[in-house]
Backbone bond lengths (Angstrom), bond angles and torsions (degrees), N, CA, C in turn:
res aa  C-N    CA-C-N  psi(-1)  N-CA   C-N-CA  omega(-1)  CA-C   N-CA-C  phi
1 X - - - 1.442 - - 1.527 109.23 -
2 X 1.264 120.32 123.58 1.585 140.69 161.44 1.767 112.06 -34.44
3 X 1.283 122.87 126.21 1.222 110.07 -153.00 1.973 75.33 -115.64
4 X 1.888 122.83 142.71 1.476 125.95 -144.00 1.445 81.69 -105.67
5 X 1.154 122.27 121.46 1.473 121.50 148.41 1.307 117.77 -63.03
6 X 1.672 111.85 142.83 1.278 130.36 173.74 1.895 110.28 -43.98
7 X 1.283 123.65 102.99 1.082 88.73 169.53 1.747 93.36 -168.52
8 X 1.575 114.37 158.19 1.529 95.89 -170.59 1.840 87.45 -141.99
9 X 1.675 98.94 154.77 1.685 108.57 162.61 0.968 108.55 -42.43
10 X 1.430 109.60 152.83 1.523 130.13 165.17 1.577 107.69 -107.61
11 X 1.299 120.08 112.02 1.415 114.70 158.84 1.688 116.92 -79.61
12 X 1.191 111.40 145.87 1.332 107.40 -179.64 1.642 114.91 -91.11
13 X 1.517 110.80 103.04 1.647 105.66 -168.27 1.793 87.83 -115.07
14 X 1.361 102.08 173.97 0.937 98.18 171.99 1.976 134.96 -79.47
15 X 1.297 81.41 -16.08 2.108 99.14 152.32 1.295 114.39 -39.76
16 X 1.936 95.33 -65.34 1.544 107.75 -156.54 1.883 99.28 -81.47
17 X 1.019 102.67 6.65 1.696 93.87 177.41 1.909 102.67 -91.81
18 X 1.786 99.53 -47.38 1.233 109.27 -171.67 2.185 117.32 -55.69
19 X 1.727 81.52 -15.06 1.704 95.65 -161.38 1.735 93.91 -85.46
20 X 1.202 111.83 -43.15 1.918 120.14 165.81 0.937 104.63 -36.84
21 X 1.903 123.59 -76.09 0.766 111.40 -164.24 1.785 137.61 -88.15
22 X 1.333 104.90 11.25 1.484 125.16 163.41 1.746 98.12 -75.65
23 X 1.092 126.54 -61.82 1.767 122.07 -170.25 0.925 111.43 -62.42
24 X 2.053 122.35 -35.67 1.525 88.90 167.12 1.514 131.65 -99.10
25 X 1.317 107.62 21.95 1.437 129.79 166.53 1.793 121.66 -64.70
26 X 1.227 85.24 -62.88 1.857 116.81 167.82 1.507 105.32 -66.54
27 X 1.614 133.22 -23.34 1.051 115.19 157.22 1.555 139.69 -56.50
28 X 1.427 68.22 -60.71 1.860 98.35 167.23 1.329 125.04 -66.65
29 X 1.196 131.18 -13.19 1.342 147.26 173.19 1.628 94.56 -79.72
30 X 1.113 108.31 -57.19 1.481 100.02 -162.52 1.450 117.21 -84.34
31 X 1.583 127.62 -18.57 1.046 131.57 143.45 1.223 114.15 -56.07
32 X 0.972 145.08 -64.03 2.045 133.24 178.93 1.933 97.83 -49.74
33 X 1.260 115.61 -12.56 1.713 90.90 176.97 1.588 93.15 -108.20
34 X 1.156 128.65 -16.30 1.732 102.96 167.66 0.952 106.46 -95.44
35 X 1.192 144.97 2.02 1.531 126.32 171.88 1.507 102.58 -102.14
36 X 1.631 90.86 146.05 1.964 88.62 -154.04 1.240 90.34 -99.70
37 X 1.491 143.90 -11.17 1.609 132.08 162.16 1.963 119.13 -68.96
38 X 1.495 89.46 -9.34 1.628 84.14 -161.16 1.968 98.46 -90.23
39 X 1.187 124.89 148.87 1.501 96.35 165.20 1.971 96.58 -131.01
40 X 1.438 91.78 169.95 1.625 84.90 -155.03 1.496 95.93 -105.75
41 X 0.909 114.24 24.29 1.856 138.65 160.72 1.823 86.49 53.48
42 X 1.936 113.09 -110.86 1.294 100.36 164.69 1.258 152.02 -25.91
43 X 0.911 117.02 -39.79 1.299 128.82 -161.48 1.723 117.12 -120.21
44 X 1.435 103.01 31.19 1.252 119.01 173.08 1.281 119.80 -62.23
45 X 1.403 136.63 155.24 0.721 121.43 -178.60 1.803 112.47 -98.47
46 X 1.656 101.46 -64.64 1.643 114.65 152.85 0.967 105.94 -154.20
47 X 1.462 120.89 151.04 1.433 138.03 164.59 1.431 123.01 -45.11
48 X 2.033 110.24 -43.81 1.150 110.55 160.12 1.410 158.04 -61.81
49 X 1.223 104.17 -23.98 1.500 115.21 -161.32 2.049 88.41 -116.22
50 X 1.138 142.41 74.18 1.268 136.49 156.72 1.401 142.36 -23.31
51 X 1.792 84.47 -42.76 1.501 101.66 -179.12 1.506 115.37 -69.35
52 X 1.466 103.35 -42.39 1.148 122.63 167.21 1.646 124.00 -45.84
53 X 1.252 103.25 -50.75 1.510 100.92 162.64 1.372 133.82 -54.41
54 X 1.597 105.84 -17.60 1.541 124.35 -160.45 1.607 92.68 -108.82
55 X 1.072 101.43 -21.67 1.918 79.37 168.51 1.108 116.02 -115.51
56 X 1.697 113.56 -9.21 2.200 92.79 150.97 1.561 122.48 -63.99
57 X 1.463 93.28 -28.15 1.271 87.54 -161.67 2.416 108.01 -72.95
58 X 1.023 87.77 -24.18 1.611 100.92 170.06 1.450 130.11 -71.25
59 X 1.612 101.52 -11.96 1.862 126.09 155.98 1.508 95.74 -100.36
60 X 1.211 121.57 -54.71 1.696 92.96 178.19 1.029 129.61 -49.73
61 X 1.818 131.57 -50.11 1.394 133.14 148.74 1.119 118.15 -1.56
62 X 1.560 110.69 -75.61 2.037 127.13 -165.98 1.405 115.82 -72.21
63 X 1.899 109.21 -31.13 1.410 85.82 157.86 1.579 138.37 -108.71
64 X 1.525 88.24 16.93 1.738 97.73 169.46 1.488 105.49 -67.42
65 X 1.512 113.38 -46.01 1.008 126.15 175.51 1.564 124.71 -45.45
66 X 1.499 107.84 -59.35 1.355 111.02 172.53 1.297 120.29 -31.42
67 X 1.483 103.99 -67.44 1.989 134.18 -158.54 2.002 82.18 -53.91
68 X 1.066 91.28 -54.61 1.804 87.70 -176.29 1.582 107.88 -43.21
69 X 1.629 97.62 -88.04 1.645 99.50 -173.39 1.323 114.71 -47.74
70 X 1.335 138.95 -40.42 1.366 116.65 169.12 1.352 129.19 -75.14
71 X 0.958 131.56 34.93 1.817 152.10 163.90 1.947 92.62 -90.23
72 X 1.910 116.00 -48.64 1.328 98.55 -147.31 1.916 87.42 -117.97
73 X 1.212 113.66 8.38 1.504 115.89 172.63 1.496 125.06 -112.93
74 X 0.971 119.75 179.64 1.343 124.83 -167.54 2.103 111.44 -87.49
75 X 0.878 157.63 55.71 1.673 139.86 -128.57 1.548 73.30 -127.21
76 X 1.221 131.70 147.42 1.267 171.60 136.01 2.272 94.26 -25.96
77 X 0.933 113.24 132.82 1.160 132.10 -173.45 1.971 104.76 -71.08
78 X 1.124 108.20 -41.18 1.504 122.87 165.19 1.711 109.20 -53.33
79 X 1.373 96.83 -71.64 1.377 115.00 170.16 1.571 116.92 -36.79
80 X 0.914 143.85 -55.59 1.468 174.55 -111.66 1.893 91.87 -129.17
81 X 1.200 104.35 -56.93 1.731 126.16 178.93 1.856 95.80 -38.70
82 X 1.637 86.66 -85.98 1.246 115.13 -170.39 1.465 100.65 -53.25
83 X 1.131 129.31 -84.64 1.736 110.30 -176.58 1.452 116.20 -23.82
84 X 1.192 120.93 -66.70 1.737 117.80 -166.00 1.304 95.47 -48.40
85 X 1.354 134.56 -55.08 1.526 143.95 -163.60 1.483 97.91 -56.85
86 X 1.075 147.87 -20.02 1.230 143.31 -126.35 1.830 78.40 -148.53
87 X 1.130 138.52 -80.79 1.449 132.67 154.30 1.612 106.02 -6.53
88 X 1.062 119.66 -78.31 1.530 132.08 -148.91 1.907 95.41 -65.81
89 X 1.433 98.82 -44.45 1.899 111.77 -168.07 2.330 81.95 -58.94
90 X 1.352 98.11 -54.07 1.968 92.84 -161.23 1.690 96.65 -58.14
91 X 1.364 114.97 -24.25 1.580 80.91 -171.78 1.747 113.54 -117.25
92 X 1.638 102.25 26.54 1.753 113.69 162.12 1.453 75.84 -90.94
93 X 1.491 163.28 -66.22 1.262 154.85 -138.02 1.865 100.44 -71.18
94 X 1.127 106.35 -61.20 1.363 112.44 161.40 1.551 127.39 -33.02
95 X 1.339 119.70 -42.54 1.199 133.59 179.46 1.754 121.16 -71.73
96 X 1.353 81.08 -36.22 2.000 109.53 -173.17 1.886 90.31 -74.46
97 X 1.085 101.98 -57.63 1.564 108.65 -168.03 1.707 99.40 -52.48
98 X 1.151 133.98 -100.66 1.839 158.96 132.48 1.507 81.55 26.21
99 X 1.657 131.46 -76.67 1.254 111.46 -145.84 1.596 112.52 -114.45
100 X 1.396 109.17 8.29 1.773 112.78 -173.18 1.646 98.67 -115.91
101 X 1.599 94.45 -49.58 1.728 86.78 -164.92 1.042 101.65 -94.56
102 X 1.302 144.95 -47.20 1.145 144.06 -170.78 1.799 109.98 -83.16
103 X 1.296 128.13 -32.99 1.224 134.42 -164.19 1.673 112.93 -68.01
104 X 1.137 105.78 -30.01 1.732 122.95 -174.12 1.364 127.16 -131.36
105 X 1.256 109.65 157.20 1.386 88.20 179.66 1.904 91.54 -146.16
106 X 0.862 134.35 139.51 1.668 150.09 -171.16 1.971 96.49 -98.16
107 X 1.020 125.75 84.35 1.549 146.45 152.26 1.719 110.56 -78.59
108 X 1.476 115.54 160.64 1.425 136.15 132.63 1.137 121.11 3.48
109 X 1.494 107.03 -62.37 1.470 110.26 -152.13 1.494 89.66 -118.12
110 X 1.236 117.72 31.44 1.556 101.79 168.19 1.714 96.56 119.64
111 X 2.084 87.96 175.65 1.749 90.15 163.44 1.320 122.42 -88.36
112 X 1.509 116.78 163.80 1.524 102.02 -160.72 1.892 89.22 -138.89
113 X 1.244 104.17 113.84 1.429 109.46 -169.32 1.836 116.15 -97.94
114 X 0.856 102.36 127.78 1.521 103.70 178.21 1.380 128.25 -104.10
115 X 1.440 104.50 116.10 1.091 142.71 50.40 1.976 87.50 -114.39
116 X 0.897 122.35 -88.74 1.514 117.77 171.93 1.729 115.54 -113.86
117 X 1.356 130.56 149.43 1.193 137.07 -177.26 1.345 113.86 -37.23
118 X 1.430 141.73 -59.74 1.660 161.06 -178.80 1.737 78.45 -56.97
119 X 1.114 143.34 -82.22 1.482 139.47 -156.14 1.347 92.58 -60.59
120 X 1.472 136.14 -38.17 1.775 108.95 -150.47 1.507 94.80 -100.08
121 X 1.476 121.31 -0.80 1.567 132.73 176.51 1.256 99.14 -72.56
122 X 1.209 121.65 -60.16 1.599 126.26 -159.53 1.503 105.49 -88.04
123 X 0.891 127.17 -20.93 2.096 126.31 149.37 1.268 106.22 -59.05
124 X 1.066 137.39 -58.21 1.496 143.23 -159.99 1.152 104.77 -79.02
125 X 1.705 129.38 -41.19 1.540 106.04 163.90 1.565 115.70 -90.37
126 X 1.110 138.82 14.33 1.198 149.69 130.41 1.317 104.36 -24.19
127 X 1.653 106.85 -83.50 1.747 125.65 178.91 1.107 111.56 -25.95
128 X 1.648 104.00 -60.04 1.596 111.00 -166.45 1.506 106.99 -56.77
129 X 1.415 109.02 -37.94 1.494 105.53 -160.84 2.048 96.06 -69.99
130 X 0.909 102.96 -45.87 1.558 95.65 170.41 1.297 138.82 -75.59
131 X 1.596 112.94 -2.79 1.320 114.58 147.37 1.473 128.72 -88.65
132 X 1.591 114.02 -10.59 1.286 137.86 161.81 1.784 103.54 -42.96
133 X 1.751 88.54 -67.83 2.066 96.59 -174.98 1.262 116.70 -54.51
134 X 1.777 116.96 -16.73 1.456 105.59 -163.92 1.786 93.62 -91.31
135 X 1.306 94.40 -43.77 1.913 90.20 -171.79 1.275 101.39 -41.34
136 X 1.490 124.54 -43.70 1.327 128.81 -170.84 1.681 110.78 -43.84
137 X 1.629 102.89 -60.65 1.378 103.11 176.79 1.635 129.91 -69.38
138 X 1.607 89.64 -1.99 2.053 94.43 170.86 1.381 88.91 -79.85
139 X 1.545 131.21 -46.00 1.233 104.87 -152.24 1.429 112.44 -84.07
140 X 1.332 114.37 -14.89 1.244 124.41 171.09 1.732 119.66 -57.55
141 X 1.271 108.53 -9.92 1.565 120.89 -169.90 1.280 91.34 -113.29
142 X 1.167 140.84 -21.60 1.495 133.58 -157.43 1.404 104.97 -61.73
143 X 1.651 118.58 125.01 1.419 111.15 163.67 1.535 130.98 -58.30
């Protein structure tokens, strides 16, 4: 007898489209920060700190990954909870980092935005809009 792998349909809702296309976003995000030829132009983090780039990008990987496999696996609804929550918390931290500490800097002659204000506006609601999709998928898990 055939022993059943864990595994369940996918209906196509508009969740499970938004959840695709977050994992392979977060894949690819996090591959352009460990690979040291690729650069992730927008969505840089900083020029300075490298390492730093190399270990978001090694949580972006795992949870691009996740959002994927749990669309076509079995994960406990808690489970599922807690990850997105835990997703959504790394990339408001992500956001704070990219657009508070690193994004500006308060000088003499004023604030001094990097790369310029019109560019760090339209990244940042970028962000928002993708931390928008993830809350979506916490609440979508919520027991």
């Amino acid at each position: 007898m055939k022993k059943k792998t864990a595994s369940r349909k996918v209906t196509l809702t508009p969740v499970t489209l938004l959840m695709l296309s977050l994992g392979v976003f977060f894949i690819l995000l996090g591959l352009m920060g460990v690979l040291p030829t690729v650069q992730e132009s927008v969505f840089s983090l900083t020029d300075t700190y490298l390492y730093i780039e190399v270990l978001f990008g090694i949580v972006e990987i795992a949870f691009g990954v996740f959002l994927i496999s749990s669309l076509f696996t079995f994960f406990t609804k808690k489970i599922k909870y807690t990850m997105s929550f835990l997703i959504f918390v790394f990339w408001a931290a992500r956001i704070i980092f990219s657009k508070v500490i690193w994004g500006f800097a308060i000088t003499s002659s004023g604030i001094r935005f990097t790369p310029d204000f019109g560019t760090w506006l339209l990244i940042l609601s970028c962000e928002l809009i993708i931390a928008a999709c993830l809350w979506i998928n916490v609440k979508a898990n919520q027991t």
